[in-house]
Biopython code that builds the backbone (N, CA, C, O; Angstrom):
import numpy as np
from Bio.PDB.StructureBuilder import StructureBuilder

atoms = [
    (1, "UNK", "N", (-14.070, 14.464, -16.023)),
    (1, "UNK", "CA", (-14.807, 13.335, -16.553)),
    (1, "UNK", "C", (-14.356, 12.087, -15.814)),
    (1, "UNK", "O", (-13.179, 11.728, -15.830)),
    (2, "UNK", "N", (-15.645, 11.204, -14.942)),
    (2, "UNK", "CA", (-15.080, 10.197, -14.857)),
    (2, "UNK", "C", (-14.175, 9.166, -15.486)),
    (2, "UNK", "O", (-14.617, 9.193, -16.635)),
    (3, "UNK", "N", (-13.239, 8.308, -15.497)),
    (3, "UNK", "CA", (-12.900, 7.693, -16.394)),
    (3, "UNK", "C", (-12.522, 6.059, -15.704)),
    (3, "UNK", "O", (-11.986, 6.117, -14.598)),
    (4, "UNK", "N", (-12.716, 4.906, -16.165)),
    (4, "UNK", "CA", (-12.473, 3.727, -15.842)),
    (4, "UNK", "C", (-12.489, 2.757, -16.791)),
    (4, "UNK", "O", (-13.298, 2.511, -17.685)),
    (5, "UNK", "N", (-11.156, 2.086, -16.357)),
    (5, "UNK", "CA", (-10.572, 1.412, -17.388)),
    (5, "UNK", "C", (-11.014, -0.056, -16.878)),
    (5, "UNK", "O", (-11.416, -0.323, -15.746)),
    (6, "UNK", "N", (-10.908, -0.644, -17.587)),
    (6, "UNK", "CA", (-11.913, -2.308, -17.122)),
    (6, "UNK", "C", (-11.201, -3.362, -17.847)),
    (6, "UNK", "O", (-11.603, -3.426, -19.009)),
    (7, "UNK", "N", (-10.192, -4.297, -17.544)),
    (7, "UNK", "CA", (-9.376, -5.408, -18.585)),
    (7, "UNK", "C", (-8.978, -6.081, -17.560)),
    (7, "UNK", "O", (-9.756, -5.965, -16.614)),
    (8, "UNK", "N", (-7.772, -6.965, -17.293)),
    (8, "UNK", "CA", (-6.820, -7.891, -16.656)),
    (8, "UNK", "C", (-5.186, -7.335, -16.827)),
    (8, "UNK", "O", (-4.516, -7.499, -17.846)),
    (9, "UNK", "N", (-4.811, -6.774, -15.817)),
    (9, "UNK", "CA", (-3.993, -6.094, -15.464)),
    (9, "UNK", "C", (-2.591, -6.499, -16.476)),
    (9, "UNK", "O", (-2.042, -5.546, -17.029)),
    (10, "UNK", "N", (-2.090, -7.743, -16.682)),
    (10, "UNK", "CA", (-1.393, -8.165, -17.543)),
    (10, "UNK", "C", (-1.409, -8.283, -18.894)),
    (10, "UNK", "O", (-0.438, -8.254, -19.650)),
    (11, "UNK", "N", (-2.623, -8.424, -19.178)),
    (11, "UNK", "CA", (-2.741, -8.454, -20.892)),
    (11, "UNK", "C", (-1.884, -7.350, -21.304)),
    (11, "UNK", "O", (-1.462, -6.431, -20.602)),
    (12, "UNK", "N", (-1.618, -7.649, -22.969)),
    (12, "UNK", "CA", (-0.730, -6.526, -23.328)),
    (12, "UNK", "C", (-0.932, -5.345, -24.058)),
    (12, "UNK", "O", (-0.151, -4.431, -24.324)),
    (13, "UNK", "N", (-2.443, -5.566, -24.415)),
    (13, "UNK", "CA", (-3.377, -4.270, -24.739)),
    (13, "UNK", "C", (-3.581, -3.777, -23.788)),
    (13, "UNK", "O", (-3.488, -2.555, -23.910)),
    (14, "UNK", "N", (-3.897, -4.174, -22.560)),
    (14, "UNK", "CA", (-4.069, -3.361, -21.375)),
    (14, "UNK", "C", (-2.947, -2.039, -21.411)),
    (14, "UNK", "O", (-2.962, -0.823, -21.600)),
    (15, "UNK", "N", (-1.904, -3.214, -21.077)),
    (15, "UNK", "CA", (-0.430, -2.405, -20.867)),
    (15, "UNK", "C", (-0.253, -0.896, -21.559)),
    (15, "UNK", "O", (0.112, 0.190, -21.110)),
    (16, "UNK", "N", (-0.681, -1.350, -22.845)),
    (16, "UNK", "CA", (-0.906, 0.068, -23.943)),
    (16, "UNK", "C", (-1.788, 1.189, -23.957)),
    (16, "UNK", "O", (-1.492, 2.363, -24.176)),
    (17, "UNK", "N", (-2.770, 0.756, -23.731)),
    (17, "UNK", "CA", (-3.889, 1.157, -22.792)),
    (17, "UNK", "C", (-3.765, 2.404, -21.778)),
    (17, "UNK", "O", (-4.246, 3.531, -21.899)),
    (18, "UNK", "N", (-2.837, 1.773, -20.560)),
    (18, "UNK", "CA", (-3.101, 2.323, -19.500)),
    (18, "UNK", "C", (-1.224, 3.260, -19.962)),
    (18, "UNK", "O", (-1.784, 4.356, -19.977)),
    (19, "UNK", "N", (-0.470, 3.444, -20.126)),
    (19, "UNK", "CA", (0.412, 3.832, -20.976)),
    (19, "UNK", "C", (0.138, 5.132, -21.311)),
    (19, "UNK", "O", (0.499, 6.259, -20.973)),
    (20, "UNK", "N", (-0.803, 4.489, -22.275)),
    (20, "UNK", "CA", (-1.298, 5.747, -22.956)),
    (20, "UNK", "C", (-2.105, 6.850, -22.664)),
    (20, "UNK", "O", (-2.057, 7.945, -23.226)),
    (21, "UNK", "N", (-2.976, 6.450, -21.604)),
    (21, "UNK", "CA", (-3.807, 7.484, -20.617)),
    (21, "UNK", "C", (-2.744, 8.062, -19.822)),
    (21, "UNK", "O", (-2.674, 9.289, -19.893)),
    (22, "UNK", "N", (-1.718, 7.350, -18.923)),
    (22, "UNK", "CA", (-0.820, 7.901, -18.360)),
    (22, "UNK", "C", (-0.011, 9.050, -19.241)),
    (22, "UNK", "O", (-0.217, 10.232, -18.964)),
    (23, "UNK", "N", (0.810, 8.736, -20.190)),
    (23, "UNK", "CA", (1.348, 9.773, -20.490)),
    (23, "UNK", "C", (0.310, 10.654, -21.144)),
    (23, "UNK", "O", (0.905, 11.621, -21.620)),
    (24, "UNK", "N", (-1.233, 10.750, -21.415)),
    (24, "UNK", "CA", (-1.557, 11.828, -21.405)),
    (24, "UNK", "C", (-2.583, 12.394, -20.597)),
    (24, "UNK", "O", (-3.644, 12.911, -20.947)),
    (25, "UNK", "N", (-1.990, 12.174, -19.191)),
    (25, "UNK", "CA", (-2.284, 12.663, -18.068)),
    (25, "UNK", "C", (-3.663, 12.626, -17.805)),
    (25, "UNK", "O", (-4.333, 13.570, -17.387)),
    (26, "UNK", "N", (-4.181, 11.131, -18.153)),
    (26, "UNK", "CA", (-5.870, 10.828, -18.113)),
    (26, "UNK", "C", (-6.047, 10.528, -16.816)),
    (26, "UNK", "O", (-5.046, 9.909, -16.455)),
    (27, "UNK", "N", (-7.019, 10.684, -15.685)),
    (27, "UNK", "CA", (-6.995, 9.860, -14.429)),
    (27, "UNK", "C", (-7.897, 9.242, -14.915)),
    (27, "UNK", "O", (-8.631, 9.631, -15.823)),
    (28, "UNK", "N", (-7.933, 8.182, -14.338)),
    (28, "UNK", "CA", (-8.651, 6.760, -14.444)),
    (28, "UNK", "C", (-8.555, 5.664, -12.958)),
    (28, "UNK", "O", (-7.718, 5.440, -12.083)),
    (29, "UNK", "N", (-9.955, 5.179, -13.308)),
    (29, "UNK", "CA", (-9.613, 4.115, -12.465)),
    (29, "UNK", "C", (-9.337, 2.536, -12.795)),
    (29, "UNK", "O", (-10.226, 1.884, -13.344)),
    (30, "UNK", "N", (-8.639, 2.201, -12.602)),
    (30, "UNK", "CA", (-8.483, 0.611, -13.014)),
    (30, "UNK", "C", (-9.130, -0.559, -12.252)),
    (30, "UNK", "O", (-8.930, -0.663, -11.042)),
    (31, "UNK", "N", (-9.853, -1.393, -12.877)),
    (31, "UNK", "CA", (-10.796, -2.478, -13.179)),
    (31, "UNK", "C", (-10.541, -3.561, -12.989)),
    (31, "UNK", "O", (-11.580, -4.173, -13.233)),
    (32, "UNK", "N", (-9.659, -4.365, -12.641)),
    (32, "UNK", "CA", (-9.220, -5.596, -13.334)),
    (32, "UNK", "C", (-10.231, -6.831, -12.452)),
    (32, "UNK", "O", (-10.259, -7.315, -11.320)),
    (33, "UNK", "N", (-10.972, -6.965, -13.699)),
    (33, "UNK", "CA", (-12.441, -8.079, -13.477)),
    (33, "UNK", "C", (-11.691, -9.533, -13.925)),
    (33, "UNK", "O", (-12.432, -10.449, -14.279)),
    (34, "UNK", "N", (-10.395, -9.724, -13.912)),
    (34, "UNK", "CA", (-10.004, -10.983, -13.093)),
    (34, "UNK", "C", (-10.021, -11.044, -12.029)),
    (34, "UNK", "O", (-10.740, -12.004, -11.750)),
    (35, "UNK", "N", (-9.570, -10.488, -10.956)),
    (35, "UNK", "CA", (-9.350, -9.944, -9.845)),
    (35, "UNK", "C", (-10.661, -9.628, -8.385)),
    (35, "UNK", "O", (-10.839, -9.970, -7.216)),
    (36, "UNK", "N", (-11.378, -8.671, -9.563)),
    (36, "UNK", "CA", (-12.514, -7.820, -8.938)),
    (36, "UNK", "C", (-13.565, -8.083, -9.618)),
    (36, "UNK", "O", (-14.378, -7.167, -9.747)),
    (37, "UNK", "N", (-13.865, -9.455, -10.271)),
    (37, "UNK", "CA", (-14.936, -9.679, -11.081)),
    (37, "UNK", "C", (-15.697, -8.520, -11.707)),
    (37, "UNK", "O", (-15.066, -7.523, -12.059)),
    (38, "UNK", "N", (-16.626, -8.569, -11.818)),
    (38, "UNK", "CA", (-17.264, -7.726, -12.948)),
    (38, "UNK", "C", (-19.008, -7.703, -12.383)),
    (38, "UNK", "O", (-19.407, -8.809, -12.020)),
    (39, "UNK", "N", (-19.793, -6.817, -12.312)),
    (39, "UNK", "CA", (-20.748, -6.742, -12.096)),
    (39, "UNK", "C", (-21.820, -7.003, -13.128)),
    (39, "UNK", "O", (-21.890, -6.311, -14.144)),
    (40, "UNK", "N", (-22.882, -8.263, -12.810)),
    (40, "UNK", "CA", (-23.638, -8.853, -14.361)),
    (40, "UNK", "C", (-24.291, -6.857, -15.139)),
    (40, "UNK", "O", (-24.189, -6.362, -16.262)),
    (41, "UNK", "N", (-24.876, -6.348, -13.872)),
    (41, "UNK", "CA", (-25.689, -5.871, -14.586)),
    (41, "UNK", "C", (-24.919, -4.664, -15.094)),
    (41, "UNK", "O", (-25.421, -3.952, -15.963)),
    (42, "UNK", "N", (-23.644, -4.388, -14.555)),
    (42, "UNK", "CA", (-22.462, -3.457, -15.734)),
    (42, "UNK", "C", (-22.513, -4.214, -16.988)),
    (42, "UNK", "O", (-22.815, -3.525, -17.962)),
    (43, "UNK", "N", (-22.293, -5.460, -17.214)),
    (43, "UNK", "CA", (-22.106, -6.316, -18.204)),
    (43, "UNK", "C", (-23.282, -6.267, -19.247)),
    (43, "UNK", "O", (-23.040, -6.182, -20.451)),
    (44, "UNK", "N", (-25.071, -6.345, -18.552)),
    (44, "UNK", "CA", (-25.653, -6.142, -19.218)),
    (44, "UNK", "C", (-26.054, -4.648, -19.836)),
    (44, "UNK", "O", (-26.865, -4.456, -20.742)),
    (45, "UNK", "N", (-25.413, -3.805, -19.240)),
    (45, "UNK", "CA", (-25.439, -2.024, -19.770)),
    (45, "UNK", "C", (-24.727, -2.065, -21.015)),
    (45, "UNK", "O", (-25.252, -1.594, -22.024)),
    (46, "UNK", "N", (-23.254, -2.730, -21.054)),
    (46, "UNK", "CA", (-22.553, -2.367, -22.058)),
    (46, "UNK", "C", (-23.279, -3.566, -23.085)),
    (46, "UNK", "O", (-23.450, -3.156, -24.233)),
    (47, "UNK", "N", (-23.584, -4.530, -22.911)),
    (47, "UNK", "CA", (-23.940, -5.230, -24.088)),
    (47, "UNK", "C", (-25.249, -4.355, -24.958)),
    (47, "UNK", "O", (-25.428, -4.426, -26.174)),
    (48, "UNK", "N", (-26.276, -3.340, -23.753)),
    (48, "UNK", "CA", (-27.353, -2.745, -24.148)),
    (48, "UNK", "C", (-26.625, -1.906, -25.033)),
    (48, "UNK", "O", (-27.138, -1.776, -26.144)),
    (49, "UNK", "N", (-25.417, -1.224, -24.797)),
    (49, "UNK", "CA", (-24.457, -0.201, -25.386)),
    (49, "UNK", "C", (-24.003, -0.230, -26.657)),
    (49, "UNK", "O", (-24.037, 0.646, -27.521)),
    (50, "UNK", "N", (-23.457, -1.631, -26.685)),
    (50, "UNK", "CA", (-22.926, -1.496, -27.678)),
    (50, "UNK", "C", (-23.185, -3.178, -28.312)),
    (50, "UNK", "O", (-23.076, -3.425, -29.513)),
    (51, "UNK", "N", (-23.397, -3.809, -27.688)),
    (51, "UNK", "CA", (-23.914, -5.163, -28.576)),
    (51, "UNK", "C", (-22.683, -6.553, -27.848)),
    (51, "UNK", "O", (-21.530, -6.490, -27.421)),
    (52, "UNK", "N", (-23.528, -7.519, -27.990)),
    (52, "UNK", "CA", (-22.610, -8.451, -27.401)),
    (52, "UNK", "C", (-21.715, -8.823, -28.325)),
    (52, "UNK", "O", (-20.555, -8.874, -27.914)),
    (53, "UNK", "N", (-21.904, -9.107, -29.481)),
    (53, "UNK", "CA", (-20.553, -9.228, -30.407)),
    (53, "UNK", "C", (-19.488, -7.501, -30.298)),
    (53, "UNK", "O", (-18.478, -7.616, -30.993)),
    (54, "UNK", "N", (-19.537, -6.763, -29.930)),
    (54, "UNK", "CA", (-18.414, -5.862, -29.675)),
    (54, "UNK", "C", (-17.527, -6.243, -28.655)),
    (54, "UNK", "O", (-16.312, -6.128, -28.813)),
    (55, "UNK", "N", (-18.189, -6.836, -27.276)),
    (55, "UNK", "CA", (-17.901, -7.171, -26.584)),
    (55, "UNK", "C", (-16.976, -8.388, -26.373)),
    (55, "UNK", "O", (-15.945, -8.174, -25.735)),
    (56, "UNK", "N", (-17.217, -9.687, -26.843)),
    (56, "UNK", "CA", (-17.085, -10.999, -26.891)),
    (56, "UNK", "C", (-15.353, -11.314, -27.617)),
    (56, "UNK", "O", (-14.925, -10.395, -28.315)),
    (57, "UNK", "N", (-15.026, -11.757, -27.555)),
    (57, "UNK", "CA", (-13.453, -12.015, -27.467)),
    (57, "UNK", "C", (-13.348, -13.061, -28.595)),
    (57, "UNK", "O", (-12.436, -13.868, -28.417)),
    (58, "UNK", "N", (-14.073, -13.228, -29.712)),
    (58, "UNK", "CA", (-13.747, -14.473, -29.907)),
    (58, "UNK", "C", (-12.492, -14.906, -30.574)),
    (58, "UNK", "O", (-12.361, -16.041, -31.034)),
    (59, "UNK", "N", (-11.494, -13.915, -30.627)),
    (59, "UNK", "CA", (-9.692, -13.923, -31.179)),
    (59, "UNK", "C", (-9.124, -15.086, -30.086)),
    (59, "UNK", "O", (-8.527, -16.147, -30.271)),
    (60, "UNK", "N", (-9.544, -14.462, -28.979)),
    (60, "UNK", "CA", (-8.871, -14.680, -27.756)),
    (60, "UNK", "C", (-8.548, -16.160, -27.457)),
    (60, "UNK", "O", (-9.101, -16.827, -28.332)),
    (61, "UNK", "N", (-7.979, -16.842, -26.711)),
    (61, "UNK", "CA", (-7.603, -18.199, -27.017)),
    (61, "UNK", "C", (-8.682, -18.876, -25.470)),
    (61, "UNK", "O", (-8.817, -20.090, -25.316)),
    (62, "UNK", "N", (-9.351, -17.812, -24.456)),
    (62, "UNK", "CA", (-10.118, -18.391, -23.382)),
    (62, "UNK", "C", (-11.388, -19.121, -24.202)),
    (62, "UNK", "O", (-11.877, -20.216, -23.922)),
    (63, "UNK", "N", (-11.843, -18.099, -25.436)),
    (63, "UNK", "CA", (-12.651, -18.553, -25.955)),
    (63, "UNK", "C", (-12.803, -20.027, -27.313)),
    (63, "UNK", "O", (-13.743, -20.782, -27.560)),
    (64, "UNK", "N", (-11.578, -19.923, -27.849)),
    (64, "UNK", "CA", (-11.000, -21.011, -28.592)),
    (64, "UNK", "C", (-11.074, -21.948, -28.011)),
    (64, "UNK", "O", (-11.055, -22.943, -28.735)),
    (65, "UNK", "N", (-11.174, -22.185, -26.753)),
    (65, "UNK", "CA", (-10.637, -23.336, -26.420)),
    (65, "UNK", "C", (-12.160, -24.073, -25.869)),
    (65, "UNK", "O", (-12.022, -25.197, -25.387)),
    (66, "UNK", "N", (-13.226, -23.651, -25.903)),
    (66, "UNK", "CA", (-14.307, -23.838, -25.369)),
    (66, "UNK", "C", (-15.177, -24.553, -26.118)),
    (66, "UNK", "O", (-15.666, -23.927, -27.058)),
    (67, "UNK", "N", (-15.534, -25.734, -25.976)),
    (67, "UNK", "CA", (-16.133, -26.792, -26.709)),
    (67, "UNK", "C", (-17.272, -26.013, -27.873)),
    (67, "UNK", "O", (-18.079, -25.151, -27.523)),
    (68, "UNK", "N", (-17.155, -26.431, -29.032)),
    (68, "UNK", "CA", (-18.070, -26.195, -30.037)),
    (68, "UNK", "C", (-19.226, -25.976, -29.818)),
    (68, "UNK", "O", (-19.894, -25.170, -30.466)),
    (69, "UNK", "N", (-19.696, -26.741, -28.757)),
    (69, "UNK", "CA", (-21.325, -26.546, -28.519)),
    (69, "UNK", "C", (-21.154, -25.206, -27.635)),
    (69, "UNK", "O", (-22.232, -24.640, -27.818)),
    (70, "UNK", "N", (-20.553, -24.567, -26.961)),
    (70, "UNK", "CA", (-20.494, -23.645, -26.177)),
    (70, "UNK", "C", (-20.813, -22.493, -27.185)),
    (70, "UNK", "O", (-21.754, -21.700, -27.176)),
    (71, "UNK", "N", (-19.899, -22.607, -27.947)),
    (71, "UNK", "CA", (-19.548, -21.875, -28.886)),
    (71, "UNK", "C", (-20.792, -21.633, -30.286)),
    (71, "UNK", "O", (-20.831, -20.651, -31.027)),
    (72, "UNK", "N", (-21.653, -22.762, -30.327)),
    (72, "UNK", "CA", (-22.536, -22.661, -31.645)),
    (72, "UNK", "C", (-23.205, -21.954, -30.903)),
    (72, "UNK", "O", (-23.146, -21.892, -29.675)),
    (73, "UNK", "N", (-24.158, -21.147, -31.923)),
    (73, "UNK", "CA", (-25.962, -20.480, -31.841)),
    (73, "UNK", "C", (-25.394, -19.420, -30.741)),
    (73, "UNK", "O", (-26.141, -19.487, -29.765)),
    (74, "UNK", "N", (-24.431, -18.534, -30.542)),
    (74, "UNK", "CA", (-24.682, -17.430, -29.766)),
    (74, "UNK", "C", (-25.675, -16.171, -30.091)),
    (74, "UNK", "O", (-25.979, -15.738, -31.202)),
    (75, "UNK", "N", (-26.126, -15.672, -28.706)),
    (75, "UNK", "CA", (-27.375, -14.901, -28.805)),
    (75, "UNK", "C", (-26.775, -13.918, -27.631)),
    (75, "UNK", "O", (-25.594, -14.072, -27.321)),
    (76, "UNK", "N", (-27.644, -12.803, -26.900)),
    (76, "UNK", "CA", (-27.103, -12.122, -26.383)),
    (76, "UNK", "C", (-27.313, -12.952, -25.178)),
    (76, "UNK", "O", (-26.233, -13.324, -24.720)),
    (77, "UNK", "N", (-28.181, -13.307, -24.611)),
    (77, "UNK", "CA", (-28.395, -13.990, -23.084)),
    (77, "UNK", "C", (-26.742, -15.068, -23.127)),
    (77, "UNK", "O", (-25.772, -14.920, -22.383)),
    (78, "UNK", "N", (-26.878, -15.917, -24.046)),
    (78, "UNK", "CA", (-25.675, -17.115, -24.050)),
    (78, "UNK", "C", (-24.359, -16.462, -24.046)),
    (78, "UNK", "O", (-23.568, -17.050, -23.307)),
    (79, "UNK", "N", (-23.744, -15.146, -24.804)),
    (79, "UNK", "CA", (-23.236, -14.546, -24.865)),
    (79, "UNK", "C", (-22.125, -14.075, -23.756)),
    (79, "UNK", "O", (-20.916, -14.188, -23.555)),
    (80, "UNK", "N", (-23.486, -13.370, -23.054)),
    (80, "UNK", "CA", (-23.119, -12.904, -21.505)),
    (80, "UNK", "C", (-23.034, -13.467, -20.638)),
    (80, "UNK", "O", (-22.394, -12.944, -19.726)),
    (81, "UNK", "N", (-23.747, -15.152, -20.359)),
    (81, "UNK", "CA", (-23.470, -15.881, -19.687)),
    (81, "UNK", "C", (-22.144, -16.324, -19.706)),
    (81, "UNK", "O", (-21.634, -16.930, -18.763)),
    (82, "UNK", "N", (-21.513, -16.015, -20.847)),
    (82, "UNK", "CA", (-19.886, -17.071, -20.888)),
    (82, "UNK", "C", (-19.077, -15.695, -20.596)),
    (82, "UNK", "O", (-18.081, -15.834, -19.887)),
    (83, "UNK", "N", (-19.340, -14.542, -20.996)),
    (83, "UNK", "CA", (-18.443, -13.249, -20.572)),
    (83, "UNK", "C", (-18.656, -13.448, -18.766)),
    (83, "UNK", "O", (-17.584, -13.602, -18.181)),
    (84, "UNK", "N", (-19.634, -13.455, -18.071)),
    (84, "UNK", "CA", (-19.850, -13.131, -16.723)),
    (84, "UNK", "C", (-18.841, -14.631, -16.398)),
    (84, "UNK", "O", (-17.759, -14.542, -15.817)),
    (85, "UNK", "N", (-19.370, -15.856, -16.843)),
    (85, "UNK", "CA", (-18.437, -16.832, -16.024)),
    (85, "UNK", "C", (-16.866, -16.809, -16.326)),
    (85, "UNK", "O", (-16.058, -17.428, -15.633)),
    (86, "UNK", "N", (-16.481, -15.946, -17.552)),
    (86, "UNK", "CA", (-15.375, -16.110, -17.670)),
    (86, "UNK", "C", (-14.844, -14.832, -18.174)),
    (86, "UNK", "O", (-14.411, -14.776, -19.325)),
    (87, "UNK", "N", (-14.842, -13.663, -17.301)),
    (87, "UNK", "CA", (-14.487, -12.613, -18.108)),
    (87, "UNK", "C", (-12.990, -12.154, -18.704)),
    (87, "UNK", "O", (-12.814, -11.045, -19.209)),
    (88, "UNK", "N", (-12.068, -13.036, -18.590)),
    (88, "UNK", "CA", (-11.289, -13.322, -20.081)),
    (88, "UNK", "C", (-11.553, -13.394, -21.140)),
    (88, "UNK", "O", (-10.726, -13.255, -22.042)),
    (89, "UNK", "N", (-13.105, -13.695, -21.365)),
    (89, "UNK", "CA", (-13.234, -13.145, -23.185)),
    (89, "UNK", "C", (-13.895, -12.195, -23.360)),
    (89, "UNK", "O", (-14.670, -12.404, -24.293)),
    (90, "UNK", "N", (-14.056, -10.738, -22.729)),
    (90, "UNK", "CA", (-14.310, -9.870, -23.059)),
    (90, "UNK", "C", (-13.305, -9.153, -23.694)),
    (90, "UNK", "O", (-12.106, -9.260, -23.437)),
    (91, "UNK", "N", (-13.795, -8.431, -24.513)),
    (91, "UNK", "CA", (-12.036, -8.083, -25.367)),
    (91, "UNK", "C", (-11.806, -6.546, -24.506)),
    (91, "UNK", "O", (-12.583, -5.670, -24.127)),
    (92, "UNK", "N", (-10.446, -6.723, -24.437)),
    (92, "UNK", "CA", (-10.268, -5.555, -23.706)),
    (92, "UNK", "C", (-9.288, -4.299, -24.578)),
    (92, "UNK", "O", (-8.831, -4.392, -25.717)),
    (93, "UNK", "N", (-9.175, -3.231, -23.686)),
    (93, "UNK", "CA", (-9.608, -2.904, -22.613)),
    (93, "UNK", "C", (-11.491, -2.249, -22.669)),
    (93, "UNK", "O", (-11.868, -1.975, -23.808)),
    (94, "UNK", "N", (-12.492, -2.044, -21.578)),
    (94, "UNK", "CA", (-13.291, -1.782, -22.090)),
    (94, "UNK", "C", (-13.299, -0.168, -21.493)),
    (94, "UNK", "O", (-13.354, -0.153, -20.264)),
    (95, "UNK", "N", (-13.261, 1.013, -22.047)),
    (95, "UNK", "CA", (-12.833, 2.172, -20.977)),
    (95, "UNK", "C", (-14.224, 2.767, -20.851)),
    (95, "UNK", "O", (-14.811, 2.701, -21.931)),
    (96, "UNK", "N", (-14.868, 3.267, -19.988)),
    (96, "UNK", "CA", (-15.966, 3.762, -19.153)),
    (96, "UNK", "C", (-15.886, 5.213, -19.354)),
    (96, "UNK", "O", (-14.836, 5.763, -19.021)),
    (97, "UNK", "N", (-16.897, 5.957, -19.879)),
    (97, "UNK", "CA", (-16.469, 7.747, -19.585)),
    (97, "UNK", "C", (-18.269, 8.089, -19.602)),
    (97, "UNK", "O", (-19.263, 7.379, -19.753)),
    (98, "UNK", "N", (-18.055, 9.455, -19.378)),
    (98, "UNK", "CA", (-19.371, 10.004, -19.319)),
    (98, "UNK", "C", (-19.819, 10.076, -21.340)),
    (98, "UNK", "O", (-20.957, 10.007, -21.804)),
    (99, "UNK", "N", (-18.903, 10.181, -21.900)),
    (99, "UNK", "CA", (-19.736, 10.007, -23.285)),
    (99, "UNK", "C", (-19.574, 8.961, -23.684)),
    (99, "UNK", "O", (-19.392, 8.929, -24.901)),
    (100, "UNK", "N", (-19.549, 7.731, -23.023)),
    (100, "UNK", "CA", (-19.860, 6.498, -23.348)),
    (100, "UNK", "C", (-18.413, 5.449, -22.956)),
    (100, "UNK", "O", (-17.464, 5.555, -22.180)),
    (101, "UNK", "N", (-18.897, 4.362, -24.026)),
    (101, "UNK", "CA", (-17.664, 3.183, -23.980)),
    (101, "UNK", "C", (-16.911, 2.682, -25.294)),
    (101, "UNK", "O", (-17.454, 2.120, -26.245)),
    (102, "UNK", "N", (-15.529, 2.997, -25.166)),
    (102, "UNK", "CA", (-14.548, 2.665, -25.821)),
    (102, "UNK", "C", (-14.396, 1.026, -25.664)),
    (102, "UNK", "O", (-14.510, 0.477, -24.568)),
    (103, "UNK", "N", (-14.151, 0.377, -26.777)),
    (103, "UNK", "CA", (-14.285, -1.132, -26.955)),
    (103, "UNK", "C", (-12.809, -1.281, -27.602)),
    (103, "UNK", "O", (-12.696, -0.852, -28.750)),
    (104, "UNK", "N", (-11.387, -1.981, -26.838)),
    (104, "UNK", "CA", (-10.566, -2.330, -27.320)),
    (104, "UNK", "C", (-9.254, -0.669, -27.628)),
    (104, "UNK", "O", (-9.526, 0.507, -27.867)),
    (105, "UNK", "N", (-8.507, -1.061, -27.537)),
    (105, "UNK", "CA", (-6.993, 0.692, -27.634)),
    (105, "UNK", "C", (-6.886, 0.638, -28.833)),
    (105, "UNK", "O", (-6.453, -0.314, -29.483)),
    (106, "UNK", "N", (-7.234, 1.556, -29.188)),
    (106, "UNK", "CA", (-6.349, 2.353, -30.750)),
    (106, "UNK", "C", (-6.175, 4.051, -30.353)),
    (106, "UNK", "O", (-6.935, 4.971, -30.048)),
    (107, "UNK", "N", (-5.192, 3.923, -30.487)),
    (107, "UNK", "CA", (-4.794, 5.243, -29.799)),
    (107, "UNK", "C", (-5.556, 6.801, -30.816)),
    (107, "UNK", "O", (-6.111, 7.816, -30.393)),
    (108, "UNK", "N", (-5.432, 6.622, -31.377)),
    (108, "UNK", "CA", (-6.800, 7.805, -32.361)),
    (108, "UNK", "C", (-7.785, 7.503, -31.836)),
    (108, "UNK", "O", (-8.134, 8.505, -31.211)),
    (109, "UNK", "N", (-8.619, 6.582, -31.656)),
    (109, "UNK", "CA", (-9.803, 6.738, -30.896)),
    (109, "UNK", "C", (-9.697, 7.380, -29.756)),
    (109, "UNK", "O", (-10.510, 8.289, -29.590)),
    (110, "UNK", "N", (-8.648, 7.102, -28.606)),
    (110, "UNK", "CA", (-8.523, 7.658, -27.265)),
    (110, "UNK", "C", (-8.391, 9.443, -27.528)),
    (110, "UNK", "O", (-9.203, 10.264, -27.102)),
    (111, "UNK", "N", (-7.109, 9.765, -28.365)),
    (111, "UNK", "CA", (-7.299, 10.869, -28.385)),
    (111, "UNK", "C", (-8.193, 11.927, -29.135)),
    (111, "UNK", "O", (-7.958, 13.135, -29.116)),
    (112, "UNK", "N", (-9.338, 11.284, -29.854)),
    (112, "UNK", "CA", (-10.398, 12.146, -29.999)),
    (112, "UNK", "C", (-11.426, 11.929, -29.565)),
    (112, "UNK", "O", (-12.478, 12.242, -30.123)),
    (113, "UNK", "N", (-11.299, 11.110, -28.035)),
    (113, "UNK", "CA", (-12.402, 11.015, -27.609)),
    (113, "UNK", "C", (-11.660, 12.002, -25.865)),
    (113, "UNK", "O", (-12.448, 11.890, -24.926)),
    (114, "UNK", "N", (-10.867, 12.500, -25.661)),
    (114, "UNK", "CA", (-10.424, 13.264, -25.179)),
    (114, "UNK", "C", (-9.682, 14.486, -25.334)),
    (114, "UNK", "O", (-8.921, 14.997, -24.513)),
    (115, "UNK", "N", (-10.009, 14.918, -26.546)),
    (115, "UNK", "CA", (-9.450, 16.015, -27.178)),
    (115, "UNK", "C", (-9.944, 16.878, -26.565)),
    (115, "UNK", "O", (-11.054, 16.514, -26.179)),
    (116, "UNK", "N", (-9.612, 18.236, -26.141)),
    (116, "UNK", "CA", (-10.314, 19.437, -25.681)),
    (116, "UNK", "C", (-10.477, 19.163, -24.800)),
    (116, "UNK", "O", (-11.075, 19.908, -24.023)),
]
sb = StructureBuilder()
sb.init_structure("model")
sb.init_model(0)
sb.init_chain("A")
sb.init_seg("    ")
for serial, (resi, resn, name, xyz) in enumerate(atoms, 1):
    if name == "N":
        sb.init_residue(resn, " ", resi, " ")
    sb.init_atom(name, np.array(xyz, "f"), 0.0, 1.0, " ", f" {name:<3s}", serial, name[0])
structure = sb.get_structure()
């Protein structure tokens, strides 16, 4: 199964993340769309996927900090415009497989979505 992991190499969910595929001997490829930006129309697949609020970071402090008006009346177009210019508020990690996309590490999710 393909597998690709998609976050910012330092975050500390990442860290757990990629950890955790390692010790259970997941190959993967790593992403880091600080780095290697992010492709819009990957961006617009997973929002088709799973919705732009799954996506959207708004814990995160890139997004806190972003003037109120940025921030009022989000929709999916406005959404993705602030994930693509700033993909620090996508919440990570986002992991890529052939039966779909994992949104954020909790380790029970990983391992029953690779069980067997």
């Amino acid at each position: 199964m393909s597998v690709t992991l998609y976050g910012i190499r330092n975050c500390d969910t990442m860290k757990k993340a990629r950890a955790w595929l390692d010790a259970h001997d997941v190959a993967y490829v790593f992403h880091d769309y600080r780095k290697d930006g992010l492709d819009p129309d990957r961006l617009k697949a997973w929002v088709k996927s799973v919705g732009w609020e799954a996506l959207l970071n708004r814990a995160g402090t890139t997004f806190r900090k972003l003037p109120d008006a940025a921030k009022a009346d989000l929709n999916d177009r406005k959404a993705m415009a602030l994930m693509e210019k700033q993909p620090a508020m996508i919440r990570r990690p986002v992991l890529e497989t052939a039966k779909g996309l994992e949104i954020g590490f909790r380790p029970e999710r990983y391992a029953a979505l690779f069980a067997g």
